[in-house]
PATOR-863710 format. One record per residue: residue in three letters; x, y, z of N, C-alpha, C in turn. Coordinates in steps of 0.001 Angstrom, whole numbers, m for minus. Layout:
N
NODE code  n.east n.north    n.up ca.east ca.north   ca.up  c.east c.north    c.up
NODE  ala       X       Y       Z       X        Y       Z       X       Y       Z
...
***
This chain:
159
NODE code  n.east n.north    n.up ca.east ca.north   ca.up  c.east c.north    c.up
NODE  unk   18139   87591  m33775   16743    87585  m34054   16410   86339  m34865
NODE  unk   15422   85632  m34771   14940    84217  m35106   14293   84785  m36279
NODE  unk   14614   84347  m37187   13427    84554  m38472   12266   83625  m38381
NODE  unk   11236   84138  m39296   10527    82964  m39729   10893   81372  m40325
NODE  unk   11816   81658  m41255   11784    80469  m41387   13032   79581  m40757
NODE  unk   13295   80458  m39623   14603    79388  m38585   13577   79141  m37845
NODE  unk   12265   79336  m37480   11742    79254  m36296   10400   77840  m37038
NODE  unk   10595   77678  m38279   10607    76727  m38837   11066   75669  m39323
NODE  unk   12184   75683  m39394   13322    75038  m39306   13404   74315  m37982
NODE  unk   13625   74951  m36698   13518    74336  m36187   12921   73167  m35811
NODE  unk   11607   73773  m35546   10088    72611  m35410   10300   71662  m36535
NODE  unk   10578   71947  m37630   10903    70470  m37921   12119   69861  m37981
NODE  unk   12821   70375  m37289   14070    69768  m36646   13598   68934  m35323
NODE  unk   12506   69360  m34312   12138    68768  m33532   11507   67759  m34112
NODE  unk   10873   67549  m34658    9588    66419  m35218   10585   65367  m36072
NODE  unk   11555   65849  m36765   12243    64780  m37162   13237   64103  m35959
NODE  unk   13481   64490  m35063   13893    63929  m34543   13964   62073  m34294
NODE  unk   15171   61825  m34041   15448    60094  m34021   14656   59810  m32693
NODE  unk   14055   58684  m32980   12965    58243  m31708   14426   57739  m30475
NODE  unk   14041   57647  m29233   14791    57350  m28327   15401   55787  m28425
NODE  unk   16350   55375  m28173   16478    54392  m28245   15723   53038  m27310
NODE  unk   14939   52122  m28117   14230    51304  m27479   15161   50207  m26812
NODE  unk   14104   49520  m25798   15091    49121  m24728   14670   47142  m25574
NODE  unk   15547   45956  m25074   14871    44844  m25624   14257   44115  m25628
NODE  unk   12986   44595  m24536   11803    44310  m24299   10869   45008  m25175
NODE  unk   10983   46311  m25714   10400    47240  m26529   10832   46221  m28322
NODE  unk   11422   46072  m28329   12083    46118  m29801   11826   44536  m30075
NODE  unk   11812   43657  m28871   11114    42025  m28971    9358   41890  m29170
NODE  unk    9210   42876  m28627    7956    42898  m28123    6775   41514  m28974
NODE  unk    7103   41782  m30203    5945    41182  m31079    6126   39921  m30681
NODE  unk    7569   39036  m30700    7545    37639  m30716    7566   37334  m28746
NODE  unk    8208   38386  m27863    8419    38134  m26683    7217   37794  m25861
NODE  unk    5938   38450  m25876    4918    38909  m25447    4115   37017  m25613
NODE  unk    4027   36592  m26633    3115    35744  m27171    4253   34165  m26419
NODE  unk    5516   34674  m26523    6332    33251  m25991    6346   33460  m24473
NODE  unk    5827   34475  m24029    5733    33647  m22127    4916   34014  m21782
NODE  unk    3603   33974  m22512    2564    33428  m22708    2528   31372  m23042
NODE  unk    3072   31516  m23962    3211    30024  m24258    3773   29520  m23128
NODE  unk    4808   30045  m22689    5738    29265  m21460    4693   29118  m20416
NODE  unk    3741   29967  m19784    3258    30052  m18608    2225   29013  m19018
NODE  unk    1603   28902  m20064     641    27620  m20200    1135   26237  m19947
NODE  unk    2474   26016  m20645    3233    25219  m20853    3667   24370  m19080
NODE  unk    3934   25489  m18138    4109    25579  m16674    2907   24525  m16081
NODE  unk    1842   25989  m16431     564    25236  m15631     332   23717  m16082
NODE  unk      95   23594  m17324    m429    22176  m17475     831   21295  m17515
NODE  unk    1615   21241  m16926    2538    20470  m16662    1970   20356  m15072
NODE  unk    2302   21258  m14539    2042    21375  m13047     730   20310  m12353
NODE  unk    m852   20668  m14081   m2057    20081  m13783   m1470   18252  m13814
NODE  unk    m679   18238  m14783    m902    16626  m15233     m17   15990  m13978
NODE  unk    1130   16585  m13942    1692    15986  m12474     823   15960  m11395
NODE  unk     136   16393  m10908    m858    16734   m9480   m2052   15605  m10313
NODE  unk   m2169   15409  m11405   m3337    14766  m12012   m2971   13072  m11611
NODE  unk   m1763   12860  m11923   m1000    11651  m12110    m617   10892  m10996
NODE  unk     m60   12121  m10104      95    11637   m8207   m1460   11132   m7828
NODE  unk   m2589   11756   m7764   m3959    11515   m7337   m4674   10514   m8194
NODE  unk   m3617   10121   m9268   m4767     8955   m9884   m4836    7292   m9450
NODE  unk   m6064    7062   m8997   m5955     5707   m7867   m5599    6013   m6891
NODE  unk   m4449    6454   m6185   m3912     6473   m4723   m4978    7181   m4315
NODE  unk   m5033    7142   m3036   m5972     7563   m1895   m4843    8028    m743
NODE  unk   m5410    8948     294   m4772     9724    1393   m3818    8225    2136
NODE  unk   m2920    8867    2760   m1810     7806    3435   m2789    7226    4787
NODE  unk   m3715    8528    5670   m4444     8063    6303   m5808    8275    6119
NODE  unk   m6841    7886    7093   m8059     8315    6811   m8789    8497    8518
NODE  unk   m9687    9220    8637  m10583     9027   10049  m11148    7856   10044
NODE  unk  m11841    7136   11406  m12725     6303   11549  m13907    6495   10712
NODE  unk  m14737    7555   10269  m15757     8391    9487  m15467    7668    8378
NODE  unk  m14423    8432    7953  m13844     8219    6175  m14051    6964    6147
NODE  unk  m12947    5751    6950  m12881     4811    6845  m14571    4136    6524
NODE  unk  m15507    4125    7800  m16715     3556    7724  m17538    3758    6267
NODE  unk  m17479    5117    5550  m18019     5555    4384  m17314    4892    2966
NODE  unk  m15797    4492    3514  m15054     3420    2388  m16005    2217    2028
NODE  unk  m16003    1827    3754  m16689      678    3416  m18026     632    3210
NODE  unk  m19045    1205    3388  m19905     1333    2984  m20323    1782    1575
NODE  unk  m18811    1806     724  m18758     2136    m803  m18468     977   m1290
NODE  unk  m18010    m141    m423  m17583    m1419   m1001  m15814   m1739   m1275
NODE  unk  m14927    m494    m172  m14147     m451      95  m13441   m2081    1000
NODE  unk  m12554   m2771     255  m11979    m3993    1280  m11164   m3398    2234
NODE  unk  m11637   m3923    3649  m11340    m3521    4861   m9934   m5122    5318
NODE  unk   m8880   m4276    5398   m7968    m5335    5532   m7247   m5582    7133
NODE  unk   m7812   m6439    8490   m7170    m6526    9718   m6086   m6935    9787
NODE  unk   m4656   m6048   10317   m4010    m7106   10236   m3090   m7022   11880
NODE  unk   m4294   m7189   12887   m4221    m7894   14114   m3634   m9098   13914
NODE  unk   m3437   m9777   15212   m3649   m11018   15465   m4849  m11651   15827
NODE  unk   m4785  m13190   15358   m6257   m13963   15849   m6741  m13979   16534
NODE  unk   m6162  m13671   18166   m7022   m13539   19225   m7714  m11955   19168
NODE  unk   m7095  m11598   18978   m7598   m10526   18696   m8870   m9761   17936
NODE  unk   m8590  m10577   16758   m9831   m10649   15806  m10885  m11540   16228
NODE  unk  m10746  m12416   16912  m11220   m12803   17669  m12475  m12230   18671
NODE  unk  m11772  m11449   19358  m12578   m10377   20526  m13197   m9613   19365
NODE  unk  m13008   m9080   18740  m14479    m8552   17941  m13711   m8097   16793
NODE  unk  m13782   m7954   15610  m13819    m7039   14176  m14876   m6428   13635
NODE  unk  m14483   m5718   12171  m15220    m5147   11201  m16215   m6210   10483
NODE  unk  m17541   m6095   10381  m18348    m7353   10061  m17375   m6902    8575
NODE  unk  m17200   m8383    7701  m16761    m8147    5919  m15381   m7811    5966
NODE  unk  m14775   m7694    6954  m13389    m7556    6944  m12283   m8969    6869
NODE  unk  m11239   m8996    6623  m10185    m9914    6258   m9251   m9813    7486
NODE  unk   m9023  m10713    7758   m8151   m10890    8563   m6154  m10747    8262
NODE  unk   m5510  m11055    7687   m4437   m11116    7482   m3431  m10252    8856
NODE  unk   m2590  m11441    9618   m1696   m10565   10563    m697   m9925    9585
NODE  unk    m408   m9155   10654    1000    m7892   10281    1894   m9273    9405
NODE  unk    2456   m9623   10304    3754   m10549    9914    3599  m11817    8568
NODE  unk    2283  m11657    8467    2185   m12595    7274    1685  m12111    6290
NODE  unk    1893  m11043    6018    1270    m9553    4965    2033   m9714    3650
NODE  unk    3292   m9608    4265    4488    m9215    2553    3965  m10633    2305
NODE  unk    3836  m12495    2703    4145   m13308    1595    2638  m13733    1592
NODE  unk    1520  m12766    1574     427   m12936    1466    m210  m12066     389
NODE  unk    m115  m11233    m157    m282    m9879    m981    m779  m10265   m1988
NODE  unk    m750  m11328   m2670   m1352   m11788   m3847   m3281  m12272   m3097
NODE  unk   m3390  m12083   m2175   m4982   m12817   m1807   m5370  m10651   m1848
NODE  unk   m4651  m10078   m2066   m5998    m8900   m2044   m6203   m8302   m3674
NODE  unk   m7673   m7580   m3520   m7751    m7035   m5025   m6384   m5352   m4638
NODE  unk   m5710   m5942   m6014   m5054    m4469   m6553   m5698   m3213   m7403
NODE  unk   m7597   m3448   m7706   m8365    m2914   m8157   m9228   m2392   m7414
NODE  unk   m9217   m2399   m6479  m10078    m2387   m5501   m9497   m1297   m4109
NODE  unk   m9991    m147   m3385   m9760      764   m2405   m9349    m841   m1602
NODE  unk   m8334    m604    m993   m8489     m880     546   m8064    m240    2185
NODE  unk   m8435    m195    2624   m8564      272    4098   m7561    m746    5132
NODE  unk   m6497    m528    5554   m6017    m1086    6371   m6141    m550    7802
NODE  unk   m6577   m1671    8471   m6745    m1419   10184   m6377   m2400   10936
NODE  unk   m6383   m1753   12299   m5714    m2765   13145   m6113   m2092   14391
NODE  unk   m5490   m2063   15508   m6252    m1951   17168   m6222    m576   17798
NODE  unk   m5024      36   17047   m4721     1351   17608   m4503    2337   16199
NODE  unk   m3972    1681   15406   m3654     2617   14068   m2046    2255   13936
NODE  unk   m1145    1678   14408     511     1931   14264     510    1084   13190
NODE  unk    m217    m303   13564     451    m1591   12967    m494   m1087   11226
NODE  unk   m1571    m561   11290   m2643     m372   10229    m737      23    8785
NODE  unk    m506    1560    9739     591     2139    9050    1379    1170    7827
NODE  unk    1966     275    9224    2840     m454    8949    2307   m1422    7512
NODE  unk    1470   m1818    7728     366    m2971    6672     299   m1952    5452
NODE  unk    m430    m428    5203    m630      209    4056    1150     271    3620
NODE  unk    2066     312    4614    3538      650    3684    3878    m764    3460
NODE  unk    4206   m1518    3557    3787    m3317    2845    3478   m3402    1328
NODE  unk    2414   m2912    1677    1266    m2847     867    1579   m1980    m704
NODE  unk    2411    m808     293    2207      451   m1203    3659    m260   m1827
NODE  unk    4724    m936   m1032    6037    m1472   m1398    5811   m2337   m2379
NODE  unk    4291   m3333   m2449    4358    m4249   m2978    3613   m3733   m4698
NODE  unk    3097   m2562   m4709    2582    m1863   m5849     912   m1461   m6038
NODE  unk     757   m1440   m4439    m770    m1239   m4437    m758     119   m4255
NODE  unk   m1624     879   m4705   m1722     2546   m4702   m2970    2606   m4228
NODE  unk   m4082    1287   m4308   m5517     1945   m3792   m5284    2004   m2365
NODE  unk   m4596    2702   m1118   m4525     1862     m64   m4535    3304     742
NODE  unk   m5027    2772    1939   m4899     3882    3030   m4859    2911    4164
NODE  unk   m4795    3540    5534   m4776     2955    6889   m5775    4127    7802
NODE  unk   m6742    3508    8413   m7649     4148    9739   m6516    4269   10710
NODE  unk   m6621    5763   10828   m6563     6272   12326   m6782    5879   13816
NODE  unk   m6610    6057   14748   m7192     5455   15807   m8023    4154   16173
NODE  unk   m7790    3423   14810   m7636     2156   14666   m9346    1582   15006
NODE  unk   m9133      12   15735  m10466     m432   15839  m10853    m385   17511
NODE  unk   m9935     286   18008  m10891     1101   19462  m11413    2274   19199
NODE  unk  m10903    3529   18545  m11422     4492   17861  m13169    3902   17440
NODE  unk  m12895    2580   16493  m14030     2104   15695  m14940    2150   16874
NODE  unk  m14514    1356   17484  m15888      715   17923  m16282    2219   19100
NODE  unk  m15380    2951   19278  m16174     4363   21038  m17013    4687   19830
NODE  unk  m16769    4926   18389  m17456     5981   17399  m18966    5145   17548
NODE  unk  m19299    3958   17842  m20653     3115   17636  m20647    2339   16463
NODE  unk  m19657    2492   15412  m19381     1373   13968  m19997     170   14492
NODE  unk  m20480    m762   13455  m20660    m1881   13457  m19663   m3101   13913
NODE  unk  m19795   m3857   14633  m18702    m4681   14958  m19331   m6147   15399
NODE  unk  m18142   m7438   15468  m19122    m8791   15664  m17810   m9175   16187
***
């Protein structure tokens, strides 16, 4: 038979009871909680300034005929680097001539401050001229697409 005061005894035998053992996520909690927090900030704006740093000055590797025309109409230097007969048969009115092959010991005649747009007849050689170009330490640089036949089916200006 349980007396009264075993049946008191007990209950506070229950209530004193030792709390369960916490696990060390429970028992860190105060300092754990607030440090990856810090870490995950720490992540992101690392993540922002890298993505910040790649996009600063450089421009896309290519661009559309569109893009391209709206470069220049920003005051973007449009750089040909056809050959003379070629440029010849018609170009970009305000554009530069420079061939492919005389590009690398020519590089000092363009602005390094300045967007430029490299093009040429189809788009291959354009490629070839923006990687020249980015070798030699220019980052403002892109190359048109479908080149200056693209240009001219689109209706662009040409002479």
């Amino acid at each position: 038979m349980v007396t009264k005061s075993t049946a008191q005894s007990q209950q506070a035998h229950r209530r004193t009871r030792r709390p369960a053992k916490q696990s060390f996520f429970q028992k860190n909690a105060k300092w754990l909680v607030p440090a990856v927090g810090v870490l995950l900030l720490v992540i992101v704006g690392a993540i922002v300034l890298l993505q910040g740093d790649s996009k600063s000055g450089s421009l896309d590797s290519e661009i559309s005929v569109s893009e391209a025309a709206k470069m220049r109409d920003d005051g973007a230097f449009i750089l040909d680097v056809r050959e003379p007969d070629e440029w010849a048969d018609f170009h970009i009115p305000g554009a530069t001539l420079i061939p492919l092959g005389e590009l690398a010991s020519r590089v000092d005649e363009l602005p390094k401050d300045q967007n430029i747009v490299v093009v040429c007849r189809s788009g291959n050689r354009s490629q070839q001229g923006r990687d020249i170009l980015r070798d030699a330490g220019f980052d403002k640089i892109t190359s048109m697409t479908g080149g200056l036949t693209e240009w001219r089916s689109a209706g662009y200006p040409i002479e």
